[in-house]
C-alpha positions in Angstrom: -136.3 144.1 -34.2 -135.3 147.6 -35.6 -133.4 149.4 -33.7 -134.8 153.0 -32.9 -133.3 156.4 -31.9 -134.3 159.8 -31.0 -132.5 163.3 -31.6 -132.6 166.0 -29.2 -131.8 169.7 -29.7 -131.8 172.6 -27.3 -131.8 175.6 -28.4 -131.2 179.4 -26.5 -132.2 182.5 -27.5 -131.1 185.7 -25.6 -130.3 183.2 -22.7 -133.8 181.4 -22.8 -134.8 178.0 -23.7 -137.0 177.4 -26.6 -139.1 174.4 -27.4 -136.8 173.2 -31.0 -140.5 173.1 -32.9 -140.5 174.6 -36.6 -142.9 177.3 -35.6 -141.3 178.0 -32.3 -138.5 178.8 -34.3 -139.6 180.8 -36.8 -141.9 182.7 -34.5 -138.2 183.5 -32.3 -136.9 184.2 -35.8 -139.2 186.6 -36.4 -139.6 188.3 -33.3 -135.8 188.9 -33.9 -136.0 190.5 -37.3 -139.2 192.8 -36.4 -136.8 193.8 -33.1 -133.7 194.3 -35.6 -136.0 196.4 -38.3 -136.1 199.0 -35.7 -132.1 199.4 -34.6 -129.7 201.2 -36.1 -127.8 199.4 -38.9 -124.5 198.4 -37.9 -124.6 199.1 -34.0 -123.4 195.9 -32.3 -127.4 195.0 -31.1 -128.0 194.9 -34.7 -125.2 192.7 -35.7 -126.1 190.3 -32.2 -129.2 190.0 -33.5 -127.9 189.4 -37.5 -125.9 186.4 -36.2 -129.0 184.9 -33.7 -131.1 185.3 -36.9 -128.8 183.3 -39.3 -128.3 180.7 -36.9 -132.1 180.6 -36.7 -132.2 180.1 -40.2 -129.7 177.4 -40.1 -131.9 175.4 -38.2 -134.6 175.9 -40.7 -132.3 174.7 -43.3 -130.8 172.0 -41.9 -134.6 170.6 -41.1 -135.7 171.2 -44.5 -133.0 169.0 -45.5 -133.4 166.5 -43.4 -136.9 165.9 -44.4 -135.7 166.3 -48.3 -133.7 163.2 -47.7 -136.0 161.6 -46.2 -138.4 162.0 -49.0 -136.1 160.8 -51.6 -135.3 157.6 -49.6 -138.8 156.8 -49.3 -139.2 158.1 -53.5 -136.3 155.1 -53.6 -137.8 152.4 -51.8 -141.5 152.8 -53.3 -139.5 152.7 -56.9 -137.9 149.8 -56.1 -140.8 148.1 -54.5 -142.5 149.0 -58.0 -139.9 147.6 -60.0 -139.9 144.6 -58.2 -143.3 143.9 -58.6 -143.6 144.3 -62.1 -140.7 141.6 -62.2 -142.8 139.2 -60.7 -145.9 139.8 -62.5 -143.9 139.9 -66.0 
């Protein structure tokens, strides 16, 4: 039987705790840059919200990457599932 596990994340924004969807994030993320367009460059609100706004895009990253490797490992499989069958049927 294969064996099955599951991957959590909590994430807090200005003290709150948002759902760790894709869009939930990236609607945070952007509430968080229209906020920062209108502060004053380099006052310490501005660079708060700089730093919540990177780690944001971590996130993003991170996910992206996960579902690029993903990908490729199933790319791998199906190639190799290929291969074998033109083996058999050579």
């Amino acid at each position: 039987m294969a064996k099955s596990s599951t991957r959590r994340v909590t994430i807090y924004i200005n003290g709150k705790e948002v759902e760790a969807s894709v869009k939930q994030i990236r609607s945070e993320m952007n509430k968080l840059v229209n906020e920062q367009n209108r502060m004053v460059i380099g006052s310490d609100e501005y660079i708060s919200h700089a730093k919540k706004i990177k780690e944001l895009r971590q996130y993003l990253k991170e996910h992206a990457q996960n579902i690029g490797s993903a990908a490729s490992a199933w790319t791998e499989m199906y190639n190799k599932v290929l291969q074998f069958g033109t083996g058999i049927f050579n």
